[in-house]
C-alpha positions in Angstrom: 0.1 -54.2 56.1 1.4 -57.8 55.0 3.1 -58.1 51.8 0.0 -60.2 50.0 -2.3 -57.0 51.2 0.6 -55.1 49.6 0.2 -56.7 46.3 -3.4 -56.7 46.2 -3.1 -52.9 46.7 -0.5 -52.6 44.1 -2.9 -54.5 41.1 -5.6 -52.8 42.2 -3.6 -49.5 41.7 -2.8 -50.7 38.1 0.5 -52.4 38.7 1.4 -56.0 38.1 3.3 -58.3 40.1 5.7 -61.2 39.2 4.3 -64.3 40.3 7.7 -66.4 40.3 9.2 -63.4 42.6 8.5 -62.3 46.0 9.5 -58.4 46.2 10.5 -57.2 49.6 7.9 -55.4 51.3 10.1 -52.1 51.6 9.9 -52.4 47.6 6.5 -52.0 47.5 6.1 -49.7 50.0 8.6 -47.5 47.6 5.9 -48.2 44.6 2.9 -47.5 46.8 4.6 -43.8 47.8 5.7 -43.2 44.2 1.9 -43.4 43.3 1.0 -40.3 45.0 4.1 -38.6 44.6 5.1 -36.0 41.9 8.6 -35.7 40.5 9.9 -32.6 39.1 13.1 -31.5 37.4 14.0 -28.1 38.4 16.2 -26.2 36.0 16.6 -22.9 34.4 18.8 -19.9 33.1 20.3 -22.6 30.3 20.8 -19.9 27.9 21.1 -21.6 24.6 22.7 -19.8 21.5 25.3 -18.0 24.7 28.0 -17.5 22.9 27.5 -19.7 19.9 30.0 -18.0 17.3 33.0 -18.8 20.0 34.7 -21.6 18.2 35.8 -23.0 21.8 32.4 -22.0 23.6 29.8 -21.9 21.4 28.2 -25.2 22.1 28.6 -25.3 26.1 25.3 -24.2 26.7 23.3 -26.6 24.4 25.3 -29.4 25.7 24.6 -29.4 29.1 20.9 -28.8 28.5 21.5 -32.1 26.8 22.7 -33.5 29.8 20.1 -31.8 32.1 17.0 -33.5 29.8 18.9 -36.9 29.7 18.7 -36.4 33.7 14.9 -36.4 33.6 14.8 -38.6 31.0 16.9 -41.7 32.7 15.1 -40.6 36.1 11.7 -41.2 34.5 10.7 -38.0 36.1 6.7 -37.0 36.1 7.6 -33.6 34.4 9.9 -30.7 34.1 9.5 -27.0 35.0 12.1 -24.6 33.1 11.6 -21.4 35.2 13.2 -19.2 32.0 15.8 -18.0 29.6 15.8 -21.5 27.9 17.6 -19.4 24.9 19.8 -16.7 25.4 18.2 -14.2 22.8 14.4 -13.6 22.1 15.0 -14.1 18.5 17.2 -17.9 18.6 19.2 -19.0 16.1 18.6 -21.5 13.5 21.3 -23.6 15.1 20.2 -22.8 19.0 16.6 -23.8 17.9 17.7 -27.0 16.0 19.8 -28.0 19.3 16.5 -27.4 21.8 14.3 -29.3 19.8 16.4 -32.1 18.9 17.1 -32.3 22.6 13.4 -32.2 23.5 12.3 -34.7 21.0 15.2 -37.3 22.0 14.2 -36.4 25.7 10.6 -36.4 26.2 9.0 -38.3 23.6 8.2 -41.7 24.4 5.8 -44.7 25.5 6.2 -43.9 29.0 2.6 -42.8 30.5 2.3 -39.6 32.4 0.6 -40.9 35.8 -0.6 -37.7 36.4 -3.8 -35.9 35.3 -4.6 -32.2 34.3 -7.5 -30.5 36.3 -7.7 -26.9 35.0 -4.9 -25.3 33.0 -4.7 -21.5 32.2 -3.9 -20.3 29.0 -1.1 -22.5 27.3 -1.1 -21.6 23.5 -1.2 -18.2 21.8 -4.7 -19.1 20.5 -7.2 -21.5 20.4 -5.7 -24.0 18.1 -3.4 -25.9 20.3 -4.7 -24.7 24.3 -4.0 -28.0 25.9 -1.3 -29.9 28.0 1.0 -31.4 25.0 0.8 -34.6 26.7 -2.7 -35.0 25.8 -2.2 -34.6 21.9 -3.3 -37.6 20.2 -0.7 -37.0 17.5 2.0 -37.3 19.8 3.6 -39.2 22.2 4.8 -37.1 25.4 6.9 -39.1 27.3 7.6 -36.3 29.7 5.6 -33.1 29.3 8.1 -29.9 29.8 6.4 -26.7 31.6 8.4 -23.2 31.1 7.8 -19.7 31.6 9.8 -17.0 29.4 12.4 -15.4 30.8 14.1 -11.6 29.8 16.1 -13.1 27.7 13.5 -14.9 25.8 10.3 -12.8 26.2 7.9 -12.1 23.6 8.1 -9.4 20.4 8.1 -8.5 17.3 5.1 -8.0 15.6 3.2 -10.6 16.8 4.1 -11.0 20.5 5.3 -14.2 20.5 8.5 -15.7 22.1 10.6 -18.4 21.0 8.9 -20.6 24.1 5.6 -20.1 21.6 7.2 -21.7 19.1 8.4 -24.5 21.2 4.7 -24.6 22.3 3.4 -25.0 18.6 5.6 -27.9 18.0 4.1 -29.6 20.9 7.1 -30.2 22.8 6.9 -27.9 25.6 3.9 -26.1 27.6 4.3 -22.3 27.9 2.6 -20.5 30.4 2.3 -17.8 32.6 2.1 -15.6 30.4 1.8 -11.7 31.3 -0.9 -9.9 29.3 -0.5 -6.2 30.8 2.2 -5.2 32.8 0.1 -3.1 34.9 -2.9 -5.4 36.0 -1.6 -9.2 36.5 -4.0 -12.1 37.3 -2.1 -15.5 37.9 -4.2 -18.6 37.4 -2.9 -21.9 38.6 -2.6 -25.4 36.2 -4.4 -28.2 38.7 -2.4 -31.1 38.5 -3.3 -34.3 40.9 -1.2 -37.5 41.1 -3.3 -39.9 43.3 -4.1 -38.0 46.3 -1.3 -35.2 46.0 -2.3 -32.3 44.6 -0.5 -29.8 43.1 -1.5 -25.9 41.7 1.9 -24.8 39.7 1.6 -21.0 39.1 3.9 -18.7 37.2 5.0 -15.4 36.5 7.4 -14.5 32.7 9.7 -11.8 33.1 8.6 -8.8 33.9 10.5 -5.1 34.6 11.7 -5.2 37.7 10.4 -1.6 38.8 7.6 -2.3 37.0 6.6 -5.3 38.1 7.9 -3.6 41.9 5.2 -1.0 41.6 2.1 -3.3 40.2 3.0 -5.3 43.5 2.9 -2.3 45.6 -0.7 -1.1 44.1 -1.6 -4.0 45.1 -2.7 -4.7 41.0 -1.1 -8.6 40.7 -4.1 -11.4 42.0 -3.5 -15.0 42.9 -7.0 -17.6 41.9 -6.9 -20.3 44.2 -9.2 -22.9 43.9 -12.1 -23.3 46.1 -12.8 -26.8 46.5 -10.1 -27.9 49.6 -7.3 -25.1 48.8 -5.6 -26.4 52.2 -4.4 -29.8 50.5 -2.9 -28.2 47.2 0.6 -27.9 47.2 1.6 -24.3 45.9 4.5 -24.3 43.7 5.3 -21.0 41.9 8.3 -19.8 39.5 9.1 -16.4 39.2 12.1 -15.0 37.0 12.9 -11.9 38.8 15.8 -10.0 40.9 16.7 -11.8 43.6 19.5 -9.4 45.0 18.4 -5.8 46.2 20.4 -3.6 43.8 18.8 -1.3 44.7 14.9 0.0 46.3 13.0 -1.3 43.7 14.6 -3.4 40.7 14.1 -6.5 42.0 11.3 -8.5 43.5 10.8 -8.7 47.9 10.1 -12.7 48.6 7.6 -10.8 51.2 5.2 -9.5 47.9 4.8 -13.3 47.2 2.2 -14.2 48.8 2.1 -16.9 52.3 0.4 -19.4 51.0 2.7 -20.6 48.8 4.9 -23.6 49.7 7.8 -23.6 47.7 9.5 -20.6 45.4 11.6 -21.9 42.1 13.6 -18.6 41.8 15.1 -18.1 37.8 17.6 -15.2 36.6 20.2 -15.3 39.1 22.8 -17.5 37.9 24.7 -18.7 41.5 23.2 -22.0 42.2 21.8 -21.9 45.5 19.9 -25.5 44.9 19.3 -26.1 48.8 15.7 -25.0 49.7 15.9 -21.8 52.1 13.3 -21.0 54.3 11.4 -17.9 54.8 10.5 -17.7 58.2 7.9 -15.0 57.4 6.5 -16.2 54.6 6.6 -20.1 55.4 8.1 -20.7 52.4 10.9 -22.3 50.7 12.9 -20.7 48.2 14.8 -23.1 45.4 17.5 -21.0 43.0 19.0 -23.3 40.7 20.8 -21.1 38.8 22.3 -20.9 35.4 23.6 -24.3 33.6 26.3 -21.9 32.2 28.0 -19.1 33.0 27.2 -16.2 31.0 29.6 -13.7 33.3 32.9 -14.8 34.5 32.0 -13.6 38.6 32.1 -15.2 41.7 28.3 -16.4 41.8 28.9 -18.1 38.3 32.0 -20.1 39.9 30.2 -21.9 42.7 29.1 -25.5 41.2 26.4 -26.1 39.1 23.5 -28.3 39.9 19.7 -29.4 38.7 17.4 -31.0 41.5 14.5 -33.5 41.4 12.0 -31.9 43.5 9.8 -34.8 45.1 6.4 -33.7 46.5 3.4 -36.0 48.4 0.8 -34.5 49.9 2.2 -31.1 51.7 5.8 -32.4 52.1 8.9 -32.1 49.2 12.2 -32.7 49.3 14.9 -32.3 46.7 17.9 -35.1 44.7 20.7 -33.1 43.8 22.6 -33.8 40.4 26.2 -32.5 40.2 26.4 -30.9 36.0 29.0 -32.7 34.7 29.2 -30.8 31.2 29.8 -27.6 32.3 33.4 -26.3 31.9 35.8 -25.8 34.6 35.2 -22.4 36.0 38.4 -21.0 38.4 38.4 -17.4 39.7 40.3 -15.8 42.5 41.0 -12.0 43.3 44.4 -10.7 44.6 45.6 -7.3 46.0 49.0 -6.4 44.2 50.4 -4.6 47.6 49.5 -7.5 50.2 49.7 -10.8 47.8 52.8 -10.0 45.8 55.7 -8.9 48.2 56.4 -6.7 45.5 57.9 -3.2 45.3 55.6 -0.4 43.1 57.1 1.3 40.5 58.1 0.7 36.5 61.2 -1.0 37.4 58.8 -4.2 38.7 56.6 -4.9 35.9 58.1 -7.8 34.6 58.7 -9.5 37.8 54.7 -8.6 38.5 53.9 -10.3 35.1 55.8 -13.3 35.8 54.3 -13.1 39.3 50.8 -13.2 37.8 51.9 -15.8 35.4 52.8 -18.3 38.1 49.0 -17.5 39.8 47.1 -18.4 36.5 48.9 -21.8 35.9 48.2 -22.6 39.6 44.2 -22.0 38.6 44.5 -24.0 35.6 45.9 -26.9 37.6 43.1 -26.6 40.3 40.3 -26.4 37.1 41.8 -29.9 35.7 42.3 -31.8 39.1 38.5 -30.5 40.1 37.3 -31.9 36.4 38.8 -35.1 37.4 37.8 -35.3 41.0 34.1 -35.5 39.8 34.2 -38.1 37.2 36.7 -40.4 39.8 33.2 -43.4 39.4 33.2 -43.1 35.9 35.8 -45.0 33.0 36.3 -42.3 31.1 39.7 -41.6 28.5 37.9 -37.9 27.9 40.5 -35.1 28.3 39.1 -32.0 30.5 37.9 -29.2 28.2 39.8 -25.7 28.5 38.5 -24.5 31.5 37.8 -20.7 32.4 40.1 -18.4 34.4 39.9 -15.2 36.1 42.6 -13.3 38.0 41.0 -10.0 39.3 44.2 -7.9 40.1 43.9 -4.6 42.4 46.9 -2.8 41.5 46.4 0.1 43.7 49.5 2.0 45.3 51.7 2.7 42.0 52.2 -0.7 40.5 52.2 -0.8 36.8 51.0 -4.0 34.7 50.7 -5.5 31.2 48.1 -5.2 29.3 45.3 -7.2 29.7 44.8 -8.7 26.4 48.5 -9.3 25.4 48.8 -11.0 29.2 45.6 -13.2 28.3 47.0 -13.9 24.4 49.9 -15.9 27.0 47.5 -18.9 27.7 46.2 -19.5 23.9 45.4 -23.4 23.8 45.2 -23.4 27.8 42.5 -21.5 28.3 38.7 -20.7 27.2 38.7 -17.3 27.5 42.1 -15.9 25.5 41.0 -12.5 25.6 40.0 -11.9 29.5 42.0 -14.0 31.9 43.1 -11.0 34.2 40.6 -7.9 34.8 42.0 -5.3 36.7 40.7 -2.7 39.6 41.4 0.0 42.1 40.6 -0.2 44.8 37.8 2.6 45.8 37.6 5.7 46.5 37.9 6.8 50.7 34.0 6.9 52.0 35.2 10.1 53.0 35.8 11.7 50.0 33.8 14.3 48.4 32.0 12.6 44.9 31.5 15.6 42.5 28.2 14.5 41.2 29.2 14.1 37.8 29.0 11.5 35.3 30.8 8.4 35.9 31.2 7.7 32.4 33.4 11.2 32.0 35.5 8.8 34.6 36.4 11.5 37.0 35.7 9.7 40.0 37.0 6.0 40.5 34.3 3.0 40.4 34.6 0.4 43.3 35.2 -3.2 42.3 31.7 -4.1 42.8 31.0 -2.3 39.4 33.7 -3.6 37.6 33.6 -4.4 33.7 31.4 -7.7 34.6 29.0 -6.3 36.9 27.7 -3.2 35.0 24.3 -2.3 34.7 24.0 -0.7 31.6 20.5 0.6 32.0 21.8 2.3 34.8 24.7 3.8 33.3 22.8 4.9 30.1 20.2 6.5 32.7 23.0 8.1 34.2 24.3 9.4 31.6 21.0 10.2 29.6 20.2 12.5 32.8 23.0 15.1 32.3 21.7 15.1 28.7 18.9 16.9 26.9 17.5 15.5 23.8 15.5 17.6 21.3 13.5 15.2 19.6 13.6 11.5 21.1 12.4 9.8 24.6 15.2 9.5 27.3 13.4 6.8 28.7 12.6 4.8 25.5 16.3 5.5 24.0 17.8 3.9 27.4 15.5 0.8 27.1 16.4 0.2 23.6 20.0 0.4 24.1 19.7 -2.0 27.0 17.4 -4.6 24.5 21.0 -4.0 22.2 23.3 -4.3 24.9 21.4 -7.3 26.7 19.7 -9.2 24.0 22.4 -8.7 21.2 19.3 -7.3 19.6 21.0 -5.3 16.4 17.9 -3.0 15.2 16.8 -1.9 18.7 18.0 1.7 18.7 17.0 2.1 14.9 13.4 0.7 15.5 13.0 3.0 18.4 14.6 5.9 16.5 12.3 5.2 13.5 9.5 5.0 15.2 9.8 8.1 17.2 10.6 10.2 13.7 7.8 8.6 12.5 5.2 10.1 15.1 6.9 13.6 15.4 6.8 14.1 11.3 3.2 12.9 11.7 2.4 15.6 14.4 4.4 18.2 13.2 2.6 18.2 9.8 -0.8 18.5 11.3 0.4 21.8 12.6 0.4 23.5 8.9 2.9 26.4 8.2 4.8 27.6 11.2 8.3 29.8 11.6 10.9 28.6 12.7 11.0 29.5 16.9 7.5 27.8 16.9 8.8 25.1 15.2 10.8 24.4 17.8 8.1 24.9 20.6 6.7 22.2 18.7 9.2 19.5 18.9 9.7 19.9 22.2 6.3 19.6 22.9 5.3 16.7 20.8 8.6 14.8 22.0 6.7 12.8 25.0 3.7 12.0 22.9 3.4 8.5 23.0 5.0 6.6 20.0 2.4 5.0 17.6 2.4 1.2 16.2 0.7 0.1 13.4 -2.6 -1.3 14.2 -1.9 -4.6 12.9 0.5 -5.4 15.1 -0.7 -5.3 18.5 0.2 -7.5 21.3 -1.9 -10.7 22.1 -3.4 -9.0 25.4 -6.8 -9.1 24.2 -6.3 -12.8 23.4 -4.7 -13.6 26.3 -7.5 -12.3 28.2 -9.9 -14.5 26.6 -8.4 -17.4 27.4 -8.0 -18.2 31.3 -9.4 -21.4 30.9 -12.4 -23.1 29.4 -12.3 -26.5 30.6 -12.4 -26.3 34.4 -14.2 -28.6 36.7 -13.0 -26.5 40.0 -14.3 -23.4 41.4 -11.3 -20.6 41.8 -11.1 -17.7 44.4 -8.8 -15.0 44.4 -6.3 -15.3 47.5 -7.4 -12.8 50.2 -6.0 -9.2 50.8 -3.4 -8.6 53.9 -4.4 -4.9 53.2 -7.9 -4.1 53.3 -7.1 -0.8 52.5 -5.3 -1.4 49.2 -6.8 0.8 46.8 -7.5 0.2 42.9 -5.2 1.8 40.8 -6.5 2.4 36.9 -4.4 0.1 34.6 -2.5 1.1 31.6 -0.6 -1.4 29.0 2.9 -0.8 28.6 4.4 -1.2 24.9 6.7 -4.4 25.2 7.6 -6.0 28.5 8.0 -4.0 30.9 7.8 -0.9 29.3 6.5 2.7 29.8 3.0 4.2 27.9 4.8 6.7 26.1 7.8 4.9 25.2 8.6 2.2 22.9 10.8 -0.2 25.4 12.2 -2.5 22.8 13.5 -3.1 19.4 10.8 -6.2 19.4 8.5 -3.7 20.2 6.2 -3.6 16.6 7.1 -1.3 13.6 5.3 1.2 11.5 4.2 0.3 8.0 2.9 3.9 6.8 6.5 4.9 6.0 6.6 5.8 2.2 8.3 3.0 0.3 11.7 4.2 -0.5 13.7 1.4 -1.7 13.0 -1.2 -5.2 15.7 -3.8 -3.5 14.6 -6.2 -0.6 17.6 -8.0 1.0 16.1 -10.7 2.8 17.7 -13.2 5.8 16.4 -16.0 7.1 17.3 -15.2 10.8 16.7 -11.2 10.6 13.8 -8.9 9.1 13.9 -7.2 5.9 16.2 -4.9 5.7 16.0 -2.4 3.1 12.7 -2.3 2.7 11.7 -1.8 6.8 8.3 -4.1 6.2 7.1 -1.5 3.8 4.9 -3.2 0.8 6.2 -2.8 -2.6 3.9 -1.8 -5.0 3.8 -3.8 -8.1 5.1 -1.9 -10.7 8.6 -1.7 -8.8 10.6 -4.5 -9.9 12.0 -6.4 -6.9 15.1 -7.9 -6.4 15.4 -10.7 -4.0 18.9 -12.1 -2.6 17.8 -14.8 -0.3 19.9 -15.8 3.1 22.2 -12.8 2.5 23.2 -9.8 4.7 25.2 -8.0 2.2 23.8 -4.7 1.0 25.8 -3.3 -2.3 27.4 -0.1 -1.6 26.4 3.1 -2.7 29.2 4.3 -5.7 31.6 6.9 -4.8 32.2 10.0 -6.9 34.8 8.7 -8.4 32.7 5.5 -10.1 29.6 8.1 -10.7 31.9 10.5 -13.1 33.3 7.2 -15.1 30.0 5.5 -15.9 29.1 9.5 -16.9 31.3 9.6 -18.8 31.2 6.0 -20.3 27.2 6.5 -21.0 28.5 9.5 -23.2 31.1 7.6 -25.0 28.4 4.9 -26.2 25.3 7.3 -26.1 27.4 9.0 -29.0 27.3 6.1 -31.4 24.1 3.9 -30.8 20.8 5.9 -30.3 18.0 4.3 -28.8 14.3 5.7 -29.8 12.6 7.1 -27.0 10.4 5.1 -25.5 6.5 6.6 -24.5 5.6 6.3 -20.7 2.5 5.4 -19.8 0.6 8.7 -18.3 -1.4 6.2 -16.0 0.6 4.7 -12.9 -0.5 1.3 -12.1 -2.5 1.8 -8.1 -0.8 -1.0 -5.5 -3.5 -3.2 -4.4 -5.5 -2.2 -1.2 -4.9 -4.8 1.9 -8.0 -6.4 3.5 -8.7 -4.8 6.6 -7.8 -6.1 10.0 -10.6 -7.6 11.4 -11.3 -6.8 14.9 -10.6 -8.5 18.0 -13.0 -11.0 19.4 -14.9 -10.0 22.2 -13.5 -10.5 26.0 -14.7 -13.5 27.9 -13.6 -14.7 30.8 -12.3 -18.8 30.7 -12.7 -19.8 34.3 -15.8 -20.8 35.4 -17.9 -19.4 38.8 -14.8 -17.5 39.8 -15.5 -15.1 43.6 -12.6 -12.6 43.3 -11.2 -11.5 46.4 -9.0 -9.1 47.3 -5.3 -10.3 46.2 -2.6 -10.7 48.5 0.3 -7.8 47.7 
């Protein structure tokens, strides 16, 4: 085609062409491609509010999402897809939520046009009010729309379900979706997005348990809609925010229960960037991981560098732009073995020259983390000084040797390093493979853990469950307990293990009561049988599942199928809900899992924090004759008086009762009733959004 046919093309298209200039023909060519071509920045795992009270740290994360957006934005990408953990906690800070937004808003608001257009969308709001792509808000101007799913990190709770991605959602700034209404029955609907004559169908999956969302895969309960109008020409783009690594059988998720019709895989929660697209022969397709834009652990996979890709698709083909992070801090680690490294003798009478030895091997990393900081910014004119970067010495000290302790040898590097509290870490090497284990607890510490469980690389699910195992508790839920100490341990969550433990009191005291007047031996009976009856939640605070259901999507022009079954024999399994992501039936999983309101009110003082629930008054309603004292933005709680101050305001009441007289006053006989709360009103009915949908059998 000549370059006059080219320009014809071009207007025709909508573009407009200088007159006075002649652009090269390859130029036009670049703008005729462009036209049909979808570009998407991939990123995830930013973890925002990591760290935040750290005076050295606490803004890393926020400042490279920064950079990441300002990527996209100078780019002029189509749109961005956030495959999870944007924050770091389910419940954000003021400050981590200020830092998002502001980023968002400098970002992707703007007078550029979004040149693509929205076929069929699934459900993107919690309700009806604002179920649409942001980008066609009238209010606004989207410059860029931004797609995310929630991570673990950042799932939904609390009373109302919702996740801090929700409220990103209701301030028009981002698009969340792909949702999971029940853990145990998943249906994933496609948004249909078409940019001349590519088309695209962008699925995604939040965060599920990994063993739960393991066995929903395996009985075969998770379905894929594909449209039914030309489902050959729609490029398949899913993000998932799952286990990549095989700890172990079943907590984390096979790229074989994906299912082969997909094209590429955006792969969130492992933080080592693996940003080069890896084929799955099987499958057929490609697998992106970009990892974390900070590292949250100080291992080897957060070490490796740190990158965000523009993902580029026409038609059936992609390729990917890398861009190096330039925000993130230096990151050095290296692992030495005392006897092999050192040339040093074992014993007491060494441990200084080991210290000084280990001295020398940290200064050498702090060297390498400056020269690398400046090796990547050798095309820029910069008089910015490197940040303090983060080192790691992992030290096996097997064989007799003796060391300082880890803390004071860290303390050395104050004003050098990042981390001043965990420079070195040190390990044994393991156990012989031949040695007998005696099946005990690991956490009595009577056998010796290899290095692949050291201090960073703890599961603590597993280690509670371990433990919890040579255990026998009389009155709560192994399971439940172990889950809420991982929502503590994992997602800084403080009332976790008191919501659970409240709850489950709660619904024991209810069921023992109903029992009437018992002795003592049956008492017991008792307990232990009502201990796995499911915990119960107030019925005002139940999850969005029947409103999620509702909502598929009521604007659809296009026909959608569910994908076929590689198993005809697959066989439908009845569904339950779980309580909270990922949880079990009969346990509560989470302390965002919802709390009880029918415990009697105990308490006339209500200390209420902007970032936290009430706290004295566990949502319990205060009746009106209590007079209430409110402390705003405060998490101080008086102390209750010790003996000591009891007896002397005794005896000072005395002192002054004995001179002034007060006449008694008369009560009144009638107690003033708390007023009654309007009843819930009950759900609306279900309906299905999509239109004309043939379900299939799913692939599993």
């Amino acid at each position: 085609m000549e370059t006059e046919e080219w320009h014809l093309e071009y207007k025709n298209f909508g573009g407009s062409v200088d007159s006075n200039s002649s652009p090269e023909l390859g130029e036009l060519k670049l703008l005729w491609v462009l036209r049909d071509t979808f570009r998407i920045l991939i990123t995830t795992d930013n973890h925002v509010g990591y760290n935040e009270s750290d005076p050295i740290r606490g803004n890393d994360a926020a400042k490279t999402f920064h950079e990441i957006m300002m990527v996209a934005k100078e780019q002029e990408v189509d749109m961005v897809l956030q495959a999870g953990d944007l924050f770091h906690i389910n419940r954000p800070s003021r400050e981590s939520m200020f830092q998002v937004i502001k980023t968002l808003r400098m970002c992707c608001l703007g007078d550029k046009p979004c040149e693509f257009e929205v076929l069929n969308h699934g459900q993107l709001g919690v309700d009806e009010t604002f179920d649409y792509v942001n980008y066609e808000d009238p209010n606004i101007n989207v410059a860029i729309p931004v797609f995310g799913i929630s991570g673990n990190h950042d799932d939904s709770g609390g009373a109302s379900m919702l996740s801090p991605m929700d409220v990103l959602s209701a301030t028009g700034l981002l698009n969340h979706f792909g949702r999971v209404a029940e853990n145990d029955h998943i249906t994933v609907s496609p948004i249909l997005l078409r940019k001349g004559t590519t088309k695209l169908a962008l699925y995604g999956i939040a965060s599920v348990r990994d063993e739960r969302l393991h066995r929903t895969f395996k009985s075969h309960n998770v379905k894929f809609l594909r449209p039914n109008e030309s489902s050959d020409e729609w490029f398949n783009l899913i993000a998932v925010h799952q286990n990549h690594a095989a700890h172990n059988a079943t907590n984390h998720l096979p790229e074989s229960f994906l299912p082969d019709f997909m094209d590429t895989v955006i792969w969130g929660h492992e933080h080592e960037c693996l940003i080069d697209p890896v084929k799955n022969p099987d499958q057929g397709f490609s697998v992106i991981q970009p990892g974390s834009s900070v590292a949250t652990s100080l291992c080897e996979g957060e070490a490796a560098p740190k990158y965000v890709c523009i993902m580029s698709i026409t038609g059936k083909e992609f390729g990917i732009e890398k861009f190096p992070l330039k925000t993130v801090r230096p990151f050095k680690m290296e692992t030495v073995i005392l006897s092999a490294d050192s040339f040093i003798e074992p014993g007491p009478d060494t441990k200084i020259e080991v210290t000084k030895w280990m001295i020398r091997k940290v200064e050498k990393l702090i060297d390498q983390a400056k020269a690398e900081w400046y090796e990547n910014r050798l095309e820029e004119e910069t008089d910015e000084l490197p940040p303090l970067p983060l080192i790691r010495l992992r030290v096996e000290y097997s064989g007799g040797y003796e060391v300082e302790n880890p803390t004071r040898f860290s303390n050395r590097f104050v004003g050098r390093v990042a981390n001043v509290n965990d420079v070195v870490q040190y390990f044994r090497k393991k156990a012989p493979a031949g040695k007998k284990m005696t099946g005990k607890s690991s956490l009595a510490g009577e056998t010796e853990k290899p290095k692949e469980l050291a201090l960073d690389n703890v599961r603590v699910r597993a280690l509670v469950e371990e433990y919890l195992r040579q255990q026998k508790l009389d009155m709560l839920q192994e399971n439940g307990l172990g889950d809420a100490i991982s929502e503590f341990v994992d997602k800084e969550d403080k009332g976790a293990v008191k919501s659970f433990v409240d709850d489950s009191l709660a619904t024991q005291m209810k069921n023992l009561l109903n029992l009437g007047e018992i002795d003592e031996e049956k008492l017991m009976k008792a307990i232990s049988r009502t201990k796995n009856i499911p915990i119960e939640k107030d019925s005002g605070k139940k999850s969005n599942k029947g409103k999620e259901k509702e909502k598929e999507d009521g604007d659809s022009d296009f026909e959608m199928e569910e994908a076929p079954s590689t198993n005809s024999k697959a066989k439908n399994t009845k569904s339950t809900r779980g309580n909270g992501r990922g949880g079990k039936k009969a346990t509560a999983t989470s302390a965002t899992a919802t709390r009880k309101k029918t415990t009697p009110f105990k308490s006339a003082e209500v200390v209420i924090d902007s970032d936290e629930e009430a706290i004295a008054s566990d949502h319990q309603s205060v009746p009106d004759s209590v007079e209430v004292q409110q402390i705003e933005d405060s998490d101080y709680e008086e102390p209750a008086p010790t003996p000591r101050q009891v007896k002397s305001r005794a005896a000072k009441k005395a002192t002054t009762g004995s001179t002034t007289k007060k006449a008694p006053q008369k009560r009144s006989a009638k107690k003033k009733e708390p007023p009654e709360k309007p009843a819930t009103p009950p759900p609306p009915p279900f309906t299905m959004g999509l239109t004309n949908l043939s379900l299939i059998k799913c692939v599993s």
